[in-house]
C-alpha positions in Angstrom: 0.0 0.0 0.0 3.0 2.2 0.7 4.7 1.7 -2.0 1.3 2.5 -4.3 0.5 5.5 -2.6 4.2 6.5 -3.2 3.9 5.4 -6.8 0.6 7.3 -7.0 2.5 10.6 -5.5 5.2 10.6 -8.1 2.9 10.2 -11.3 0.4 13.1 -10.1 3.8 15.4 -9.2 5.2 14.7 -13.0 2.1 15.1 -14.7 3.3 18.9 -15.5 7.0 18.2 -16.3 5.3 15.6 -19.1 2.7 18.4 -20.1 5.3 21.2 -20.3 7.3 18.5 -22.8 3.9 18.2 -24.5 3.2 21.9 -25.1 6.8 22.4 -27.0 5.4 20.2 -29.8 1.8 21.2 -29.3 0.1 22.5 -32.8 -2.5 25.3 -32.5 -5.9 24.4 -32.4 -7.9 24.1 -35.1 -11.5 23.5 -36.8 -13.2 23.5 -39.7 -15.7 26.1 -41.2 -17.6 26.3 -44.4 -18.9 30.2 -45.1 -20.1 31.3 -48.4 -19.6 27.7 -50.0 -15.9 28.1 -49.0 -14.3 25.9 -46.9 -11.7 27.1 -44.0 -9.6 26.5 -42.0 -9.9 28.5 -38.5 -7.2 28.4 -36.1 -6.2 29.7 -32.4 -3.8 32.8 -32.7 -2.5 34.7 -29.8 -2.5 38.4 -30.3 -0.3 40.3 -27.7 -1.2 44.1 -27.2 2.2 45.9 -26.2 0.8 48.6 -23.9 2.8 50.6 -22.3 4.9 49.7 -19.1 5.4 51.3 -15.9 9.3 52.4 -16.5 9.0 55.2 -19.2 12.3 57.1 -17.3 15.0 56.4 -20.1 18.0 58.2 -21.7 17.1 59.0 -25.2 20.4 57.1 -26.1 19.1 54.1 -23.8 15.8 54.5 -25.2 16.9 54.0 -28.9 19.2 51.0 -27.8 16.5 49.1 -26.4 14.3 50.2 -29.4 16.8 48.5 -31.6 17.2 45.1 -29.1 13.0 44.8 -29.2 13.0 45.6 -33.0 15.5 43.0 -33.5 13.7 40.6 -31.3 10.7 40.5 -33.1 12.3 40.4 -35.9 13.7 37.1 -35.1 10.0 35.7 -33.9 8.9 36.9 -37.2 11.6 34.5 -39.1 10.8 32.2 -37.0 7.2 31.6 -37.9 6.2 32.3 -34.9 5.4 36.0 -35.0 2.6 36.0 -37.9 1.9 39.6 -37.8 3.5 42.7 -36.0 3.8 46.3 -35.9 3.1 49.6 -33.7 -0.5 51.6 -33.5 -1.1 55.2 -33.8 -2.4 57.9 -31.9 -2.1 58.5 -28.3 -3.7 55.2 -26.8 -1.9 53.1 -23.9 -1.5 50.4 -26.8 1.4 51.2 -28.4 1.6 48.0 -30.8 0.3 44.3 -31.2 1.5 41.1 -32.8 -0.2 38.2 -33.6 1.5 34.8 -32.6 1.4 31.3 -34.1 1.7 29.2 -31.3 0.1 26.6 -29.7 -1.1 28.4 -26.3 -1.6 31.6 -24.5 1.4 30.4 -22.0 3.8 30.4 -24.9 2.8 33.6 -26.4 3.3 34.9 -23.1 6.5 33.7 -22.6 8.0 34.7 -25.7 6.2 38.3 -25.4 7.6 38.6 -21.6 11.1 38.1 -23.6 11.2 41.0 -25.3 13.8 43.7 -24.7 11.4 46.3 -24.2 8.8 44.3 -21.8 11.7 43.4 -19.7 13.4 46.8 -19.0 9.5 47.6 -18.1 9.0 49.6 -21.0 6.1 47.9 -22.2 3.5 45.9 -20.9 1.6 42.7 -22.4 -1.7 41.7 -22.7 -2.3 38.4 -24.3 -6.1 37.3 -26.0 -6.7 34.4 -28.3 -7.7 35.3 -32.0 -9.5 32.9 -34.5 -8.5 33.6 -37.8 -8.7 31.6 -41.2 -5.5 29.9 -41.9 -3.3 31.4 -44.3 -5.3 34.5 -44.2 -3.4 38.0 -44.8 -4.7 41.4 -44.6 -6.3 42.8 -47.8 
């Protein structure tokens, strides 16, 4: 019985090592969708609003650095695949940009938006929704 309820113990603590392993090859989620006698296919997208942060207090010249290192870093997601769409808004809203990630879950998209330069130095903040979109659409 001991050794059971010790075996028992061991599975339930590594059920999230094994589902953190899962989620690295995880695919987004999908369904189909037929609209106008088209067929589709929708999937989960992550879109990350880059608001602004709480540390605005920069150098010009430390300002433009980190510009560069978050410019650079998205850049690289973008490459990747795993940064579908990306770019700054206008006007004068807390919002100062979004991108739209193609990962499997909200915990990645997190992760790699919490690595940016610019989120780390407290710059900018993110705020992280799902998004259904057709697969393979663009903007027209």
């Amino acid at each position: 019985m001991k050794h059971s309820a010790l075996f028992i113990l061991f599975a339930l603590l590594s059920l999230p090592v094994f589902a953190q392993e899962a989620d690295s090859t995880a695919q987004p989620e999908t369904f189909e969708y037929e609209w106008a006698g088209e067929k589709f296919t929708m999937q989960k997208y992550f879109i990350v609003f880059l608001k602004s942060g709480p540390e605005r207090s920069r150098t010009e010249e430390e300002a433009m650095k980190l510009q560069q290192e978050h410019l650079a870093y998205l850049g690289g997601l973008y490459e990747e695949g795993i940064i579908n769409l990306n770019g700054p808004s206008g006007g004068e809203s807390d919002i100062r940009g979004f991108s739209v990630y193609n990962v499997a879950t909200i915990e990645q998209a997190r992760e790699y938006a919490e690595n940016d330069p610019m989120v780390k130095a407290g710059r900018l903040a993110v705020e992280v929704h799902p998004w259904w979109l057709a697969k393979g659409s663009g903007v027209k």
